[in-house]
N, C-alpha and C positions, 0 to 999 in steps of 0.2 A: 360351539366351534372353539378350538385350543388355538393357544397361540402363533406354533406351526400352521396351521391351516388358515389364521388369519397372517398372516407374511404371506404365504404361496398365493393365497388371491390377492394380496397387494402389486406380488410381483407381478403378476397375469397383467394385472392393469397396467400397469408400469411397459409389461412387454408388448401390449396391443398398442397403447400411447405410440411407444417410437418404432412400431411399424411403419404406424403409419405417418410419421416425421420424415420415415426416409423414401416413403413411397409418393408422399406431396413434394418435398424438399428434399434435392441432394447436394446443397452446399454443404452440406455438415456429413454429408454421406457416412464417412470415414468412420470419423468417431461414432456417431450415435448406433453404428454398426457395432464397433466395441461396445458402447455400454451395453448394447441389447445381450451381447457376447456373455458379459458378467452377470448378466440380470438370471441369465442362462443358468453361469455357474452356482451361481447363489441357490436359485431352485433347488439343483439337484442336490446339491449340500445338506439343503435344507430334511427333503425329502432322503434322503439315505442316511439320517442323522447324524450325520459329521460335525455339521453345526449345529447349536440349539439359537433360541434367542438370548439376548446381550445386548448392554449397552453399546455396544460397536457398531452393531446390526442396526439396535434402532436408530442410530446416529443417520449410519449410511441410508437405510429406506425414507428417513424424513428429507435427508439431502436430496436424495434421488427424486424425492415427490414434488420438492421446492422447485427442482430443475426442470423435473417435465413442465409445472406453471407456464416458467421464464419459459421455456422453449415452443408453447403454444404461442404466448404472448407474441415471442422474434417473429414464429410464422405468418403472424397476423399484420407485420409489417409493409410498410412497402417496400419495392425492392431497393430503394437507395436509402433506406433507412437502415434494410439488414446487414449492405453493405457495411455499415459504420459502424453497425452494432457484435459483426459475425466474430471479431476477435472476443469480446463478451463472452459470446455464447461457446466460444472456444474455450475463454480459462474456465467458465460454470462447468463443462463438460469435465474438461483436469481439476478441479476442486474436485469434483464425484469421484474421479477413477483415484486420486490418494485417498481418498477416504474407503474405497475399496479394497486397494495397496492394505494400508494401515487395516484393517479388519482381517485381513487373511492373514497379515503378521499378527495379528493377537491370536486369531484361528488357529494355529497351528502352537500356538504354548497349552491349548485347552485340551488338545489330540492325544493321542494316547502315545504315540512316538517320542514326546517329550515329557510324561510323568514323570515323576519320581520313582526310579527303580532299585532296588539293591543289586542287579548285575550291571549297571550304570558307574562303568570306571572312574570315568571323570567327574563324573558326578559324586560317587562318596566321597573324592578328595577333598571335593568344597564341601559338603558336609564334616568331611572329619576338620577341618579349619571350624567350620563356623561354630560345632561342638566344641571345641578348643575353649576359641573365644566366649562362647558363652556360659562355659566353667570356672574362668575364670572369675576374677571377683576384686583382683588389684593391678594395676598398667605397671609393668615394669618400664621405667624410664631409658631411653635407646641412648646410645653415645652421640647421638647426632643432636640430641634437644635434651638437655633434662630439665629448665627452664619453664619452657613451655608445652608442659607433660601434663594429662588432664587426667583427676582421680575420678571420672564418671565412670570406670569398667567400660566402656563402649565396646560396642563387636570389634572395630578396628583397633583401637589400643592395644588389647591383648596379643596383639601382632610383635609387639615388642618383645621378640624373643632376642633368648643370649646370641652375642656374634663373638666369633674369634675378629682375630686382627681381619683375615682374608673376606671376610664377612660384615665386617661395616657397614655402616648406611652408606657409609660415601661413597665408599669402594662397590656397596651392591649397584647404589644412583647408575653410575658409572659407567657399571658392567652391563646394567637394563640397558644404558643411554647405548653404549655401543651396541649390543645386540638389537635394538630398537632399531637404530641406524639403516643396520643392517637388513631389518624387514622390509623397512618402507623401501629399499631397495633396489628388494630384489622384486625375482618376476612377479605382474600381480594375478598371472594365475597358480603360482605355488602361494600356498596357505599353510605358514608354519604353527609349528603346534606347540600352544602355551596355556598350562595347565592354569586351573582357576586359584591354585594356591598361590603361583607364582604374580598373578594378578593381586590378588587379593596383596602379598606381599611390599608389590610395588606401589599400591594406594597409601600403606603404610608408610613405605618410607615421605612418600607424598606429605600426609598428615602429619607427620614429624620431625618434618626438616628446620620449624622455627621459623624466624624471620630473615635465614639466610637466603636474599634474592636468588644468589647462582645455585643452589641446592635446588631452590622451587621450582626454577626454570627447566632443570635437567630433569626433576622426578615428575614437574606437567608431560613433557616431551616424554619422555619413556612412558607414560601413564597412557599418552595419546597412541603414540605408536605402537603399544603392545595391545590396546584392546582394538584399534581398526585390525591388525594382522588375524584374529579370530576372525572365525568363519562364524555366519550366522546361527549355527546348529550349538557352538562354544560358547558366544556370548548370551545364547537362552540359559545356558547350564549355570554359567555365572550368576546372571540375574536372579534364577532358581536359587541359587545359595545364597542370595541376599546382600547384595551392595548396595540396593539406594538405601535402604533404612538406614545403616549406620553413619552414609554422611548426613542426611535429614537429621538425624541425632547428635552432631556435632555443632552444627547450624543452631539448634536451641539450646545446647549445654556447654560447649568451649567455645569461649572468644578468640582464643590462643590459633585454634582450629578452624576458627569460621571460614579463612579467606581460600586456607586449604579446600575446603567440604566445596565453598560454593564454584571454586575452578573447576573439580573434580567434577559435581555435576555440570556445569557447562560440557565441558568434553565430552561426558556420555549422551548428553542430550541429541549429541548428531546423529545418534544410530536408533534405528526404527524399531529395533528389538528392546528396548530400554524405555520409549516415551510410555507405552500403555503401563510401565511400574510405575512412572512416572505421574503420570497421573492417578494412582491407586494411594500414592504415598502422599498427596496432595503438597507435592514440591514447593508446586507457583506460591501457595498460603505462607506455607515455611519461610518460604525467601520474605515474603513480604511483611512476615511479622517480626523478621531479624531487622528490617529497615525502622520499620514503627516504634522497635524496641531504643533504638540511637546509639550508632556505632560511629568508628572514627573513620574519614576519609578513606584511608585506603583498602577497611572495608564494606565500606559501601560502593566503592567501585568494585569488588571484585562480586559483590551480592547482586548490584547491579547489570552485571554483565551476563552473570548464572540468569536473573530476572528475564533479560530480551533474548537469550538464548530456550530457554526452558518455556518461555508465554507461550511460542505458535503451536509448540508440540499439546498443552489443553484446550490448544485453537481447535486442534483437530477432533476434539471429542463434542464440544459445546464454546459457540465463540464466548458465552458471558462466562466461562470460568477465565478468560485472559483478561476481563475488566481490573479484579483488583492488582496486574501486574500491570498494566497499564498507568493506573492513577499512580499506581509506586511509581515509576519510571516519569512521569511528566513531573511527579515533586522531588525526585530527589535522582534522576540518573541526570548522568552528563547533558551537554548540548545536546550530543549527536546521539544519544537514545531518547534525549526530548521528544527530538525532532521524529522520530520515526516510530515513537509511542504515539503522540499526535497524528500522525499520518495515517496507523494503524486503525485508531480509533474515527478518523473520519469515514473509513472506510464500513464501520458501523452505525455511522449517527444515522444514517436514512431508514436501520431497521428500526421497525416498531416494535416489534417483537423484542429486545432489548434495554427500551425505554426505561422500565423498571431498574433493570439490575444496572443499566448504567450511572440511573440518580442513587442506587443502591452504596455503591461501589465510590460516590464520590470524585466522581469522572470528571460533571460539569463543575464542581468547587474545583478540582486539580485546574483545568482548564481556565476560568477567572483567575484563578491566582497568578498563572503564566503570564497572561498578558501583561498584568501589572510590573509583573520582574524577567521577562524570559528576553530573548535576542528580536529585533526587526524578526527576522526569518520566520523564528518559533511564532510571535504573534500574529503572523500573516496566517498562519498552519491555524493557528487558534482559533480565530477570525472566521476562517473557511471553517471550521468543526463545529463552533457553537453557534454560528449563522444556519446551518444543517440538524444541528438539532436543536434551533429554536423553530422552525418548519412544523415540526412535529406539536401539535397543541399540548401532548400531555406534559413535555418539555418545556412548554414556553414561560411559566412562569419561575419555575427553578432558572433558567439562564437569565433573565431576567432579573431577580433577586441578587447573583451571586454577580454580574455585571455591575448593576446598577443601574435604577431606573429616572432617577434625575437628570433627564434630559438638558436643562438652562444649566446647569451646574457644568454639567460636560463640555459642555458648549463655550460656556467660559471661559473652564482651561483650554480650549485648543490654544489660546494666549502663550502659554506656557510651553515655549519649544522643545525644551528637556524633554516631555511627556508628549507631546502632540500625537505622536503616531499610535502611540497607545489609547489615548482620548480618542482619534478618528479610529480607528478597529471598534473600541465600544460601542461609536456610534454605528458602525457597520451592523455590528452583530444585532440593536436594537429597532436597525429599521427592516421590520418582516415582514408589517401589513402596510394597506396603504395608509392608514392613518395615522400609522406611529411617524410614517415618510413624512407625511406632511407635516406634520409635530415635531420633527425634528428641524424640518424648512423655517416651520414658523419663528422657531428657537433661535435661529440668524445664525444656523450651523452652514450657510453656502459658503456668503463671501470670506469668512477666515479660512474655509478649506481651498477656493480659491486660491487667496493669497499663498498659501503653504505652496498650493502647486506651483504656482507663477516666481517666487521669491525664493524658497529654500532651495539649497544646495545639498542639502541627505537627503539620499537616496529615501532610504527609509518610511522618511518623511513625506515624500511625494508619491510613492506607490501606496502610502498609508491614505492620503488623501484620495488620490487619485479614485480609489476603491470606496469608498466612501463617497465621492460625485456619485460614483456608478450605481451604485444602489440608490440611491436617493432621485438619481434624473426622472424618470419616470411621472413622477409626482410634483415635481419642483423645477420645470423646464421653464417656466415665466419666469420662475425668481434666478436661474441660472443667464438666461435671456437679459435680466436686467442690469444683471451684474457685470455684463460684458463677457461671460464666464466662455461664449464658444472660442473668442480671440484667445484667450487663455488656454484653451482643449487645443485646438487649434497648436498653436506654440509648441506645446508641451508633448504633441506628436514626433518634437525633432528630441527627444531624449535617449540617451544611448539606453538606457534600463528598457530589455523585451516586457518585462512585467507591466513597465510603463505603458508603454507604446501599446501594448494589446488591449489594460483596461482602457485608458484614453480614446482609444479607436472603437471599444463596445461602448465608450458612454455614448463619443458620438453614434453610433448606430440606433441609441436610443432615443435619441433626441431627434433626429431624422424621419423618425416611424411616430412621431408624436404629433408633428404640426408639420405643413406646406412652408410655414414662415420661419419656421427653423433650417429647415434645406436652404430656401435660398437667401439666407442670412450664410450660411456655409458655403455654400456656394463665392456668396462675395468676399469674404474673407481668406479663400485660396484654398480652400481644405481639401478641393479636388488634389490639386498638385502635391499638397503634404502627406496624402491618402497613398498618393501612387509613387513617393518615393520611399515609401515606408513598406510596398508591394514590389518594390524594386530589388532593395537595398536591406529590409531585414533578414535577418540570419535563420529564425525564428519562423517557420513553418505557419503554427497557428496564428503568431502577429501578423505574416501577410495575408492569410485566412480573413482575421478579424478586418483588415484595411478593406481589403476586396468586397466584403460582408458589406462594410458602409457605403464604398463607391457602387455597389446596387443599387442600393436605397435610396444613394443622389441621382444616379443615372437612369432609372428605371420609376417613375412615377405611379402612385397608387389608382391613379386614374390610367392603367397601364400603356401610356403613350413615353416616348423616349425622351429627356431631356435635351435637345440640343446644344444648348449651352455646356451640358456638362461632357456629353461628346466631342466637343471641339477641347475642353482644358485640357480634356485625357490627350487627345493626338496633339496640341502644344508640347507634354514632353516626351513624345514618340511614345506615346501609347501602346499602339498594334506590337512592338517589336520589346516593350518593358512583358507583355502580357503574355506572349508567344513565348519568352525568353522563361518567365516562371512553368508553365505549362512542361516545357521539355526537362525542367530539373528538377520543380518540388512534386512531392510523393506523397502527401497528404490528398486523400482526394476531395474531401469536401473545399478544400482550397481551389482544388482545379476545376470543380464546379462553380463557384461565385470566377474565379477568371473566364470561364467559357463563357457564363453566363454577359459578362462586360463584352469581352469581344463580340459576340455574337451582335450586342445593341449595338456597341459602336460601327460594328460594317455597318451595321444596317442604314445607320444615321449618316453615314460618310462615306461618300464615294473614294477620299483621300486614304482613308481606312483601309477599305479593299484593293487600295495599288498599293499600300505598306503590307497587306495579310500579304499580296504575291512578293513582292519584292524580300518580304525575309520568310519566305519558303513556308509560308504557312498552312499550306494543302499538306507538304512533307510530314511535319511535326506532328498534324493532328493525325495523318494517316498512321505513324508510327504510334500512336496514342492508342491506335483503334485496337492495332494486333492483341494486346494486354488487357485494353476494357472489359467490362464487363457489368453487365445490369444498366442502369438507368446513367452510366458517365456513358457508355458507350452510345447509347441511346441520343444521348447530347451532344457527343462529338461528330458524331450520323447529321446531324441537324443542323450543326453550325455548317461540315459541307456542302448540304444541300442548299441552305441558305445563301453559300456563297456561290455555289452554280447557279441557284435561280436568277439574282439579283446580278449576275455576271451575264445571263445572256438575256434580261430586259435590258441593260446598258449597250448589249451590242446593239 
């Protein structure tokens, strides 16, 4: 069997798969309709040899395979689970069809429509340039830089032709910037036509403007706005003639040049016809070896910015080729590419299938060294990353090393409030089993995290701990019990930080689900009331999520009987009408199921309750609730009515 004939039985399976997706399940009707659409296309492609195999193809049929998995698995859920999950399977769905997108734009440069022709107008002209250029053999220096003129011959150098006076760099800038102006414009379905010489030209003036800011400025803009004004068919023809090489080649051979090349590539990077050269010229490595190599601040920002621009575009072929643009960017980009290299990369640590190329790549050393020097914010991001891939056994010992495994020593410094939140993050990330949990209890890491919570005034500092109880309660609910610590949770509930207020509300939740004598130590200490004005009163969707989440667990007994006591604190601060009030305006729905969930016990348990459900219209609200439901909320809002008709006409 050939290769072809192993894709077209792939696809078969692939096409019988999300038949029958849409024939069991039509929440996702729409789309999986689409993909089936493409899976379509692809066949025939395949089969009337338009396409061959490629790494684009195999990219996309592995994607595609990954997906149907996930998409069995979604089916196999319940239905208030698919609910929560259906946005998921919505962007897995959009991840496939770009990576479709992107395969038909490389598909069509491999077609015979776009070869290299000699009755191809536009196309000689960028040939007879890049011939130019590459006959050459010495850069004639422009009047706009002869300073910082580079003797490598580069294909763009030799751009440096003679200018009369009319003809200047400045005066070309100038004249690009106005006509530029002028494209972005006018209408966007006229498509002016700018030949690839004229491009080609205007890169130059780009690379040889020097370190005159307003020169840069003008020849980025005209650079920008003359190559989006190409039509998709123009800027193949360009790329054909070859412009990533020669900035890729400026990036390892001119300093002078660099910060030129790596704007230039940023800009190209936005368009879809340019990422698969892109990736052929092996950009992301380029950039990263200019940073390794040690440049000056301003350009490592401008290398860095090329870096977070240029990573998603080899995202799209294979995610472990964006690892090494990643570790770049968390050691040496700004805050706010820190932050979003970290982000990026959490969004990896759950694959296994990456494990390798991420301890490869120096991911988890970037990541330990953050913590030690990066912002609160950044370390919180870090915290959550190497906590996810300390999960992973093959990982656990590398995060482990590059953290720190002396637990008494860490422990120590929390003393240390300069450092504390960094020390409580370590200890985060090192509590994954239960045993390390309790090893770190026994260390006497509670009550100074305590303390931190109870006594500091940084922020910082109390979401650092705070998260740090959280992971550790589980295991260490005696020694938190001892230390007075729920008075302190408790407390520490009334903080304006949603960060706060939502771990503090999951420790309690844990602590709730751990022992009887835990609840009703909470219970006495008022945690109802600080529960329910935190479900009142926060801003924060999931923090009143998380509050509601706990007032179950007090309200609702494992022994499934209803607490009465914690039923009356709730209608102490008008319960029925805080609970009905959230219901009609937050939009989360797992939110509005732990609210339904409380209302429903507390009618049950209180007659006082069921003249507050009618007195603030509460048949209205859920009836308006119902129009919109769907699956297992609607199913619950169904119940809570019935519950209150029943129990309404035993009272009669």
């Amino acid at each position: 069997m050939d290769v072809v004939d192993a894709i077209s039985e792939l696809l078969e399976q692939g096409k019988s798969l999300l038949r029958t997706a849409v024939q069991v399940d039509d929440e996702l009707h729409e789309t999986a309709e689409r993909q089936l659409d493409q899976l379509q296309q692809i066949q025939s492609l395949l089969a009337s040899g338009h396409i061959s195999p490629s790494r684009s193809l195999d990219k996309y049929l592995l994607h595609f395979k990954e997906q149907l998995a996930y998409y069995e698995e979604f089916r196999s859920k319940s239905r208030i689970s698919r609910m929560f999950l259906k946005s998921h399977m919505e962007r897995r769905f959009e991840a496939c069809e770009i990576r479709f997108r992107s395969m038909e734009r490389v598909r069509r440069l491999e077609t015979d429509d776009v070869v290299l022709k000699a009755q191809n107008r536009v196309l000689r002209k960028a040939l007879d340039v890049k011939a130019e250029v590459m006959g050459s053999t010495q850069e004639r220096p422009s009047s706009a830089s002869t300073a910082y003129s580079s003797p490598t011959g580069s294909l763009v150098d030799v751009h440096s032709l003679s200018y009369s006076d009319s003809e200047s760099p400045i005066h070309e800038i100038e004249t690009h910037e106005a006509e530029s102006t002028h494209l972005t414009q006018a209408s966007p379905s006229h498509t002016a036509h700018v030949s690839p010489r004229r491009i080609f030209r205007v890169l130059h003036q780009l690379l040889t403007c020097g370190m005159d800011p307003t020169l840069e400025r003008k020849a980025l803009a005209s650079f920008d706005a003359l190559f989006l004004s190409l039509d998709s068919e123009s800027r193949v023809d360009i790329i054909q003639a070859g412009i990533i090489q020669p900035l890729v080649q400026q990036l390892r051979e001119s300093p002078r040049r660099l910060v030129h090349a790596a704007n230039a590539l940023r800009i190209l990077s936005k368009h879809p016809e340019v990422q698969e050269k892109m990736l052929d010229a092996d950009v992301v490595q380029q950039l990263v070896n200019v940073v390794d190599n040690g440049i000056t601040q301003t350009q490592n920002e401008a290398v860095t910015g090329a870096l977070e621009a240029v990573a998603p575009v080899s995202g799209r072929a294979d995610e472990a080729d964006m690892l090494p643009a990643l570790a770049q960017l968390i050691q040496s980009g700004t805050d706010e590419q820190k932050e979003r290299a970290v982000k990026t990369l959490y969004q990896f640590a759950s694959k296994t299938t990456l494990d390798v190329a991420i301890r490869a790549h120096g991911c988890i050393d970037a990541l330990a060294s953050l913590l030690h020097t990066g912002t609160p914010e950044q370390c919180h991001l870090v915290v959550k990353t190497l906590r996810c891939l300390a999960k992973q056994p093959s990982n656990r010992s590398f995060v482990v090393m590059a953290v720190g495994s002396d637990v008494e020593a860490l422990v120590e410094a929390l003393d240390a409030e300069a450092q504390a939140y960094r020390i409580a993050g370590a200890l985060t990330v090192l509590a994954i089993e239960e045993e390390d949990r309790r090893r770190i209890g026994e260390a006497g890491a509670i009550l100074p995290l305590l303390d931190i919570l109870q006594d500091s005034t940084d922020d910082a500092l109390t979401n650092s701990a705070a998260l740090a109880l959280c992971v550790l309660a589980n295991d260490n609910h005696d020694r938190i019990l001892e230390s007075n610590g729920l008075d302190v949770l408790i407390s520490a509930l009334q903080s304006p930080s949603d960060r706060q207020q939502q771990t503090v509300a999951r420790t309690l939740g844990r602590l709730a689900t751990s022992s009887d004598t835990c609840i009703d130590q909470m219970v006495d200490l008022g945690a109802v009331s600080a529960l329910m004005k935190v479900v009142s009163s926060s801003r924060h969707p999931q923090v009143k999520c998380e509050a509601a989440s706990v007032l179950c667990s007090l309200l609702h007994r494992r022994d499934d009987t209803v607490d009465t006591r914690v039923a009356s604190q709730i209608q102490q601060v008008d319960g029925v009408a805080v609970l009905l009030r959230v219901l009609s305006t937050i939009e989360l729905e797992e939110a509005r199921v732990f609210t339904l969930l409380l209302l429903q016990d507390v009618m049950i348990s209180s007659p006082t309750a069921k003249r507050a459900f009618v007195h603030h219209h509460g048949i209205a609200i859920i009836g308006n609730l119902l129009l919109t439901a769907s699956g297992d909320l609607h199913s619950l809002l169904s119940h809570v009515i019935d519950s209150f008709q029943e129990q309404r006409s035993i009272t009669l």
